[in-house]
C-alpha positions in Angstrom: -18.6 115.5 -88.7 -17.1 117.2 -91.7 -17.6 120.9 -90.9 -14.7 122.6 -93.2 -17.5 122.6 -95.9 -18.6 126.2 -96.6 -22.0 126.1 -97.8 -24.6 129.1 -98.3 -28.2 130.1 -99.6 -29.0 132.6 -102.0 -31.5 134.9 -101.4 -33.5 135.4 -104.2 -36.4 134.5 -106.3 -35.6 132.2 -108.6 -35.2 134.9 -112.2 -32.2 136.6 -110.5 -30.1 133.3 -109.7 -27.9 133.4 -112.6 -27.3 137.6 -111.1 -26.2 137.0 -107.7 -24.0 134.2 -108.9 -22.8 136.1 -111.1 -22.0 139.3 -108.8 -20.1 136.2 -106.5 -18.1 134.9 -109.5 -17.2 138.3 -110.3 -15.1 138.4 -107.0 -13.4 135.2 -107.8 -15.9 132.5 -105.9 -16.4 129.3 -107.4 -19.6 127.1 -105.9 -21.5 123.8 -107.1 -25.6 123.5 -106.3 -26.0 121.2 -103.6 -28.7 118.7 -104.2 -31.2 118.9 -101.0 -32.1 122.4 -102.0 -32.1 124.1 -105.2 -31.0 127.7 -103.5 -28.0 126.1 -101.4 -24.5 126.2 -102.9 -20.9 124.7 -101.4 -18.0 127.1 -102.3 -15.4 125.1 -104.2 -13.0 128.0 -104.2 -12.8 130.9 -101.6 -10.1 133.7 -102.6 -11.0 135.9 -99.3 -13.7 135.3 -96.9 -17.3 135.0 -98.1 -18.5 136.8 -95.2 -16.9 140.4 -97.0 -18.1 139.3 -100.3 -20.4 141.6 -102.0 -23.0 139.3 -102.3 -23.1 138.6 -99.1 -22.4 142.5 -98.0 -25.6 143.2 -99.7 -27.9 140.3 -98.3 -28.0 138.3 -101.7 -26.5 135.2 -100.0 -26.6 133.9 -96.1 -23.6 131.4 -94.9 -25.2 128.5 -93.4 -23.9 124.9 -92.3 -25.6 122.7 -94.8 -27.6 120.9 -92.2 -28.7 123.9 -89.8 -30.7 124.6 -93.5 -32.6 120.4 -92.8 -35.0 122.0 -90.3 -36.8 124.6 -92.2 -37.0 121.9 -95.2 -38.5 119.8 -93.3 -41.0 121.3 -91.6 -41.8 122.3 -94.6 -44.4 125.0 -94.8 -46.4 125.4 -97.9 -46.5 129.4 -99.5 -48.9 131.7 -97.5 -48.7 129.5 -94.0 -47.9 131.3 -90.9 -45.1 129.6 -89.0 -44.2 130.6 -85.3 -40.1 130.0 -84.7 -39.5 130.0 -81.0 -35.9 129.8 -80.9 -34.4 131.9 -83.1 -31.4 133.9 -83.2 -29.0 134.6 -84.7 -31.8 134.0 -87.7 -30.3 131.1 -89.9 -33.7 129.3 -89.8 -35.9 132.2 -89.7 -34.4 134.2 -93.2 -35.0 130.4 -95.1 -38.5 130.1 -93.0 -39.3 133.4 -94.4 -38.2 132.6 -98.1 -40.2 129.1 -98.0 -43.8 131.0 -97.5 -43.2 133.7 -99.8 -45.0 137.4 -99.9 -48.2 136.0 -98.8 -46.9 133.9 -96.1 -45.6 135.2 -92.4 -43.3 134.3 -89.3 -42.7 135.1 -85.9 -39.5 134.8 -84.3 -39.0 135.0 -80.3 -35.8 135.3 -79.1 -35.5 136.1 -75.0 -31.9 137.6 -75.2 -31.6 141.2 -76.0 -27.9 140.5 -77.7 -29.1 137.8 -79.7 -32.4 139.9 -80.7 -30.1 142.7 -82.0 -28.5 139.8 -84.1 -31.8 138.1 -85.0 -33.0 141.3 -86.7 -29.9 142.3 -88.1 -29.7 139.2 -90.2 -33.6 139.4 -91.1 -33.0 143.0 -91.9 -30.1 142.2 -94.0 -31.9 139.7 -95.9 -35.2 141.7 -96.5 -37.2 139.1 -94.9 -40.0 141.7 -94.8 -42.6 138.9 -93.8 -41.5 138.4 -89.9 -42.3 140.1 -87.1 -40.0 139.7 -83.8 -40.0 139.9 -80.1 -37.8 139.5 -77.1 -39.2 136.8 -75.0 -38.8 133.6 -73.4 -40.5 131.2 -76.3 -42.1 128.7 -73.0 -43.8 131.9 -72.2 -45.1 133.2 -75.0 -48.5 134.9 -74.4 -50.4 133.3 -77.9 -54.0 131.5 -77.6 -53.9 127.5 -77.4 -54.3 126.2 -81.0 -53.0 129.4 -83.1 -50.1 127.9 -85.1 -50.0 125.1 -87.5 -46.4 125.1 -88.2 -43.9 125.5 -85.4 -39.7 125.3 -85.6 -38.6 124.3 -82.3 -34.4 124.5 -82.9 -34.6 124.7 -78.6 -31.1 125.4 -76.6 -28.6 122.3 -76.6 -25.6 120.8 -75.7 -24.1 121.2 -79.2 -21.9 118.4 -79.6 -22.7 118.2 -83.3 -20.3 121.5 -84.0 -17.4 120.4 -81.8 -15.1 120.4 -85.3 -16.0 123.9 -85.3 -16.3 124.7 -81.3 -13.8 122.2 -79.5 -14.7 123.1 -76.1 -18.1 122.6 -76.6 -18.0 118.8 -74.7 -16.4 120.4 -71.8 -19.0 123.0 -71.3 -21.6 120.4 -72.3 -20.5 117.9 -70.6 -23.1 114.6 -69.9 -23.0 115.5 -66.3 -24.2 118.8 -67.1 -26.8 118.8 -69.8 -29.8 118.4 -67.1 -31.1 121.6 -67.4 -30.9 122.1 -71.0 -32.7 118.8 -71.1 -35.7 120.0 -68.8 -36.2 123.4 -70.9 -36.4 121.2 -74.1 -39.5 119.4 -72.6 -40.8 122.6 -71.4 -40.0 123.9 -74.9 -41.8 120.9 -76.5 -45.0 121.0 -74.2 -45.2 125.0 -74.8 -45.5 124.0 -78.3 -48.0 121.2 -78.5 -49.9 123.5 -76.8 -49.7 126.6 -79.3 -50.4 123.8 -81.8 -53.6 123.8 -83.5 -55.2 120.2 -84.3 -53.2 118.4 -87.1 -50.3 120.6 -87.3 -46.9 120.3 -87.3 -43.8 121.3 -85.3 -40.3 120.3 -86.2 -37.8 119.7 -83.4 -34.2 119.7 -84.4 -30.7 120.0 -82.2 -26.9 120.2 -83.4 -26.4 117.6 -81.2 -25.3 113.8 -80.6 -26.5 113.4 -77.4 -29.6 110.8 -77.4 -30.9 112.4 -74.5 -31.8 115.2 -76.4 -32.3 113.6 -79.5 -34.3 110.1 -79.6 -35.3 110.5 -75.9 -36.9 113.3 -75.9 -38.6 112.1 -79.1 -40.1 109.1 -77.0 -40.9 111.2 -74.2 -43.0 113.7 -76.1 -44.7 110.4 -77.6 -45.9 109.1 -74.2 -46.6 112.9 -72.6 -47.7 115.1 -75.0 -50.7 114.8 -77.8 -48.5 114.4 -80.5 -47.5 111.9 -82.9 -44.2 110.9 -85.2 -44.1 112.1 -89.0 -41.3 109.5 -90.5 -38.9 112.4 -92.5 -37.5 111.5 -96.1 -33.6 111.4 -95.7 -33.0 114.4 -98.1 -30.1 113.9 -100.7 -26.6 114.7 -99.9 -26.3 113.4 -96.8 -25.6 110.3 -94.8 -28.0 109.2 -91.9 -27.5 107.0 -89.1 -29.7 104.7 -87.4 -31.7 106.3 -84.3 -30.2 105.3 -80.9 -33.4 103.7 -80.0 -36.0 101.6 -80.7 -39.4 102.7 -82.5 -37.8 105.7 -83.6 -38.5 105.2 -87.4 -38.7 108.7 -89.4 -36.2 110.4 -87.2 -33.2 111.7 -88.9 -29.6 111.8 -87.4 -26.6 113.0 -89.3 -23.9 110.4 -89.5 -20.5 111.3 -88.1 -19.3 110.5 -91.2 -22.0 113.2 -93.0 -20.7 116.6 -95.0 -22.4 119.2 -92.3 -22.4 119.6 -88.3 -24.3 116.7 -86.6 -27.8 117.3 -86.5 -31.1 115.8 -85.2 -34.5 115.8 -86.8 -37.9 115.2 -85.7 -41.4 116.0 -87.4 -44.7 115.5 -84.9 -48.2 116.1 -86.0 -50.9 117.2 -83.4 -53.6 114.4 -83.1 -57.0 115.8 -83.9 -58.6 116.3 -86.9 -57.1 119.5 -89.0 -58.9 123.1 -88.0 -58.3 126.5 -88.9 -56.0 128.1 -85.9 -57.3 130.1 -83.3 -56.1 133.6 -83.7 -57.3 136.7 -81.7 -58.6 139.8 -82.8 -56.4 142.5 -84.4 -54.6 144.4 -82.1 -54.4 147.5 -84.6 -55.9 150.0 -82.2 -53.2 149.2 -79.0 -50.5 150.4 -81.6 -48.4 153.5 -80.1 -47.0 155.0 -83.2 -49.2 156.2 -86.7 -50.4 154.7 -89.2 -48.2 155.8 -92.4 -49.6 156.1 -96.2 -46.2 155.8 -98.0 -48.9 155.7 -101.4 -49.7 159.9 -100.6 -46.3 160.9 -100.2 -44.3 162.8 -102.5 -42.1 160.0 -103.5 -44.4 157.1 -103.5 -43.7 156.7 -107.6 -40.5 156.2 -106.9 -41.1 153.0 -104.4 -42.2 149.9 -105.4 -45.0 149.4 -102.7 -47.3 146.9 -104.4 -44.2 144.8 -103.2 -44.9 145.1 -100.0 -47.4 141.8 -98.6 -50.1 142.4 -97.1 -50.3 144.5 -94.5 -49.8 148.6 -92.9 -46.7 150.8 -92.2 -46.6 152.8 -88.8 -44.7 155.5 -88.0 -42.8 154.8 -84.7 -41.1 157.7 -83.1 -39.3 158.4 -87.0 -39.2 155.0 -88.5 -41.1 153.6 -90.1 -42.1 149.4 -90.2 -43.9 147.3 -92.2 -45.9 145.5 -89.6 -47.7 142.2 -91.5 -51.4 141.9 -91.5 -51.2 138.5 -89.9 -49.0 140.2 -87.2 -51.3 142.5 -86.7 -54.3 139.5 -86.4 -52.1 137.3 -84.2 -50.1 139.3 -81.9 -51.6 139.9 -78.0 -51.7 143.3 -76.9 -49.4 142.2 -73.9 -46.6 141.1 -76.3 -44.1 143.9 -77.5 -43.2 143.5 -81.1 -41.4 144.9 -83.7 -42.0 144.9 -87.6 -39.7 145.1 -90.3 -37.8 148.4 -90.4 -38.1 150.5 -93.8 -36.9 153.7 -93.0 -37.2 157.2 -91.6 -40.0 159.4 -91.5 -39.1 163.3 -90.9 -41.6 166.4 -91.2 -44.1 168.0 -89.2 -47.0 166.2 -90.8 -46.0 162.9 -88.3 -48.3 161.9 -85.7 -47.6 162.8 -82.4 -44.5 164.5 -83.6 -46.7 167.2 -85.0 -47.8 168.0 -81.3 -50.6 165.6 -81.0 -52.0 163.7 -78.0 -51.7 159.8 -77.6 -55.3 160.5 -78.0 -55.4 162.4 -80.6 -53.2 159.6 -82.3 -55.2 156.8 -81.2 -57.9 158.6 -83.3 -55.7 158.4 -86.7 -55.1 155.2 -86.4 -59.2 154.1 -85.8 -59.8 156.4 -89.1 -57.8 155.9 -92.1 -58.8 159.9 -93.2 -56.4 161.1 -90.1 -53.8 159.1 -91.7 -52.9 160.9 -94.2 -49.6 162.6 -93.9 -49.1 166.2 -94.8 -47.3 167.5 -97.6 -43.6 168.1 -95.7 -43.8 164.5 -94.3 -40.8 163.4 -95.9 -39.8 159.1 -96.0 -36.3 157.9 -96.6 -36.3 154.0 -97.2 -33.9 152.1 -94.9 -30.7 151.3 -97.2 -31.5 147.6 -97.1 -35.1 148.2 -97.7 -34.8 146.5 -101.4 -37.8 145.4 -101.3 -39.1 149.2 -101.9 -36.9 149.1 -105.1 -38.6 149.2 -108.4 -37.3 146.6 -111.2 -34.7 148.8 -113.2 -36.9 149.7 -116.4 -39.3 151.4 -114.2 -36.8 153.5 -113.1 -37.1 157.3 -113.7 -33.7 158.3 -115.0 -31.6 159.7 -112.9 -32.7 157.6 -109.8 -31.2 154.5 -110.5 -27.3 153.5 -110.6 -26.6 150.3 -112.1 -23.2 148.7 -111.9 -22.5 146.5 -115.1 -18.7 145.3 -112.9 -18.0 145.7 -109.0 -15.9 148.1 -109.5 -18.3 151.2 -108.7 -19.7 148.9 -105.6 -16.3 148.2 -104.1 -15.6 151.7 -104.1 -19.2 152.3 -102.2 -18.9 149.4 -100.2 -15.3 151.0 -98.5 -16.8 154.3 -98.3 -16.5 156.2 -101.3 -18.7 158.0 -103.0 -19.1 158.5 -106.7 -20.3 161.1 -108.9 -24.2 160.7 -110.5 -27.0 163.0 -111.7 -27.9 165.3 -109.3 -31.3 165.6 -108.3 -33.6 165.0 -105.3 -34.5 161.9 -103.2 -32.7 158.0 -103.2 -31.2 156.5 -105.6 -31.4 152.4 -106.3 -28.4 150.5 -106.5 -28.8 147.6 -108.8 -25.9 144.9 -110.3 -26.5 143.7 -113.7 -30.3 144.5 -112.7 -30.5 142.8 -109.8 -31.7 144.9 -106.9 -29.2 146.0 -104.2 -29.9 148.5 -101.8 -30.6 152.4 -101.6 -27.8 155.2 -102.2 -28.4 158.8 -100.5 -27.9 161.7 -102.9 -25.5 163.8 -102.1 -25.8 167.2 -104.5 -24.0 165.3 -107.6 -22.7 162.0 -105.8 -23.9 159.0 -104.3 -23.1 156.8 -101.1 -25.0 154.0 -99.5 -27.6 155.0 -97.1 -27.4 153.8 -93.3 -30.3 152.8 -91.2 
């Protein structure tokens, strides 16, 4: 496989393109669009690594092998649909899942290693993927009602033979003699997810590996065991396919060995049954431990640009506060622990149970929307990457906005620095050219990006 390719998304809607490749071409980055997808790019000339670009410092682009980017694609979820990933760190798949169903849309990404969680919401965080919701669990044991998903990405554990140009000692720890068990949880994966499958949808099954055992086998196993059925896939352009290893395996895709991208695997089933609405439970809203948060009453709220927000609440949990998605809040069992997207801190004595209150007395706020209500001192500092709180520039009051024309002024911030602005009270947006960046903290008359 050719793997020295260095391909990435933007992350974007599609008016501030021409920004964020400008803010890239300011550092000296030179890309071409790739033709699969009109958000990918492969770098054509790299003066330092994109990884410390600012573009990518800020969460305006995500580095991703051009062919770990096939399996969101191609599961293809239209905008608004609720997709359940069940593999998902470090994120890859997840941040373009969440991009594909937009501000109405939502996904849920489970991830049963606490390391790899940290990493998973890092990179959604980073992104502003507001929509998802995520949990640490073991995705075969995943506590949802049979038939609530329609769309499901199942990228399962694999032997990874398709990135050995990248990690050489990947056939040694993945030798054939070895890959038994990781075939085993992929069927247990697969099953688990036919199950959460509601009549006539569709779960996407993808490895970066060569290995027909995990590949075209398990294809034809799932056939003959599980109520699904193939989807044949359109070979997207850019790429070069090669036949399946087996027989009756039309529709499949495999990346030819002698493909631009890591070797992948691609497989589309439908459910067999006639097409239903998915069976969700009840909300969960009441079982929540922290307080429901009305960013609209507090002081600041003019300066946020909430009606950006989908739909859905923000709870106060212990100090910060998260966006939790209304179909999170509809679809999640009161026996999985979840977390929503993190927005920021919440300080004051008007907070819930921070004010003194009893879980009960808490419970009650969050049955009646009038006990909501935070007090006049309940002060809310938006998470530095919470850009999706940021207001477009001309709705800016002056004074609360920064925006750099050159990096210049977001190097210096980037390595530390602050730098001198209006003084005044409460965050300040960073923007480039327009294009929304992150959150500064005011510091009397100077600036410096906010942390968490």
């Amino acid at each position: 496989m050719t793997t020295m390719l260095r391909t990435f998304r933007l992350v974007c809607d599609a008016p501030d393109v021409s920004r964020v490749e400008a803010l890239l071409a300011e550092q000296g980055f030179a890309f071409e669009p790739e033709p699969f997808d009109h958000m990918a790019r492969r770098l054509t000339r790299e003066p330092f690594s994109l990884g410390e670009s600012l573009a990518a410092r800020f969460g305006r682009i995500y580095i991703q092998d051009r062919s770990s980017m096939l399996p969101p694609l191609l599961l293809d979820p239209p905008p608004g649909a609720c997709v359940l990933d069940m593999c998902s760190a470090p994120g890859s798949k997840t941040g373009l899942l969440s991009r594909l169903v937009g501000r109405g849309g939502f996904v849920f990404a489970s991830e049963p290693s606490a390391d790899r969680l940290g990493t998973l919401r890092a990179n959604l965080r980073r992104t502003g993927s507001v929509n998802t919701a995520t949990a640490r669990a073991r995705a075969q044991e995943l506590p949802f009602p049979e038939g609530s998903w329609e769309f499901i990405q199942l990228d399962p554990p694999c032997s990874g033979w398709g990135t050995v140009d990248k990690n050489p000692k990947v056939m040694d720890l993945w030798a054939e003699d070895k890959t038994g068990p990781l075939v085993a949880l992929q069927k247990t994966l697969l099953t688990k997810a036919t199950t959460l499958l509601a009549p006539g949808g569709h779960v996407l099954y993808s490895t970066c590996t060569t290995n027909v055992e995990e590949n075209e086998a398990q294809v034809a196993w799932a056939l003959e065991a599980l109520d699904l059925e193939l989807e044949p896939l359109a070979a997207p352009s850019g790429f070069v396919f090669g036949p399946p290893a087996l027989p009756g395996m039309e529709g499949v895709l495999r990346v030819a060995d002698d493909s631009e991208g890591q070797g992948f695997f691609l497989a589309r089933f439908r459910k067999r049954g006639a097409p239903c609405a998915p069976m969700v439970p009840g909300a969960q809203k009441s079982s929540l431990p922290g307080t429901r948060l009305d960013l609209s009453s507090l002081d600041n709220a003019q300066a946020l640009n909430l009606e950006a927000l989908p739909p859905g609440e923000v709870y106060d949990f212990g100090g910060r506060a998260f966006f939790l998605h209304a179909q999170a809040l509809a679809r999640m069992p009161e026996t999985l622990r979840w977390q929503g997207f993190p927005l920021g801190k919440v300080a004051g004595s008007g907070r819930g149970e921070a004010r003194g209150e009893s879980r009960k007395e808490s419970r009650r706020a969050e049955r009646d929307p009038r006990r909501a209500q935070p007090r006049q001192d309940t002060h809310f500092k938006p998470d530095g990457a919470a850009r999706v709180l940021l207001l477009p520039l001309e709705a800016v009051r002056p004074g609360n906005a920064l925006n750099a024309e050159t990096i210049a002024d977001l190097e210096r911030l980037v390595a530390g620095q602050s730098l001198v602005h209006a003084p005044g009270s409460g965050p300040v947006g960073l923007y480039f050219q327009g294009l929304p960046l992150a959150w500064l903290s005011r510091k009397g008359g100077r600036v410096v990006l906010s942390a968490k």
